[in-house]
C-alpha positions as CSV (number, residue, x, y, z in Angstrom):
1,X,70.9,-69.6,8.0
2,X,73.7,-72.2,8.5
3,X,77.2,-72.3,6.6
4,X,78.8,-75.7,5.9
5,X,81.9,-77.0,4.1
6,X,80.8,-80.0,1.9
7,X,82.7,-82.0,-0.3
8,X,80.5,-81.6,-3.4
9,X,80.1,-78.6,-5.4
10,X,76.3,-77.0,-4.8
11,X,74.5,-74.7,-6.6
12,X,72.3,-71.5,-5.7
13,X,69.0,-72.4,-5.2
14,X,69.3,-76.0,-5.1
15,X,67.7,-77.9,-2.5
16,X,68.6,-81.1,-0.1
17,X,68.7,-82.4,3.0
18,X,71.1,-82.1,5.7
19,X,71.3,-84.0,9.1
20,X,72.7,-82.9,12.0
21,X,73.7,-84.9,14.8
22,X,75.2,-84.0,18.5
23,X,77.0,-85.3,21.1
24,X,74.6,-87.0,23.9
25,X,71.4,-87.4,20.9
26,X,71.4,-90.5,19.3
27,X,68.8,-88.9,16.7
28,X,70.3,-87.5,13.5
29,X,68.5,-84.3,12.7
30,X,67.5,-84.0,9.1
31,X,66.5,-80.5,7.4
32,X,65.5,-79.1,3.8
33,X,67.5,-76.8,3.1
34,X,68.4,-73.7,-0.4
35,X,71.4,-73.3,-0.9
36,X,71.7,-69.2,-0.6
37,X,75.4,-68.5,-1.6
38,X,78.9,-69.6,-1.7
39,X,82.3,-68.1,-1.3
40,X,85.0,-70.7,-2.2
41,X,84.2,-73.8,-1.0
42,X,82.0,-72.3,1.7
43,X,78.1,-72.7,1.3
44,X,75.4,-70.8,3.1
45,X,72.2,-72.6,3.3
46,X,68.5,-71.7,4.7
47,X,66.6,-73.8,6.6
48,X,62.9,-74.4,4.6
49,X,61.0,-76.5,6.8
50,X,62.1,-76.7,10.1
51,X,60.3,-77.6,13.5
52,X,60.3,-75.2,15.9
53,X,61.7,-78.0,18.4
54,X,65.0,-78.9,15.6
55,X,65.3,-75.2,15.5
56,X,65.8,-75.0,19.3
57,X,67.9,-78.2,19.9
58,X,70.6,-76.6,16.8
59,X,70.9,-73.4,18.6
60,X,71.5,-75.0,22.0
61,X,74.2,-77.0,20.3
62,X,75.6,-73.9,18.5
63,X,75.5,-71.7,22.0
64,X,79.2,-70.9,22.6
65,X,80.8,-72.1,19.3
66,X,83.0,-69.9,17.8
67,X,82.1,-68.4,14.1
68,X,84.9,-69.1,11.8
């Protein structure tokens, strides 16, 4: 699961893409994704088909980020 603040209103359940991209990679990384829930105007969203190499290169970027 991932939580983003978009500037759209989404739905539960509804499906889309979204791309990451990280300093030092010049390759975006682009994901399906539900979204699961929202509180306000923050979304929660599941990953649906993800490699197990994008998987690995978003939690290397995440390692010591602070949860807000």
């Amino acid at each position: 699961m991932c939580a983003a603040l978009p500037n759209i209103e989404l739905h539960p359940r509804q499906k889309l893409f979204v791309g990451f991209r990280f300093e030092g990679h010049a390759e975006l990384i682009k994901v399906r994704v539900m979204v699961r829930h929202h509180e306000g105007d923050r979304y929660g969203f599941q990953f649906l088909d993800i490699t197990p190499d994008q998987r690995n290169q978003i939690r290397m970027a995440c390692q010591g980020l602070q949860i807000i």
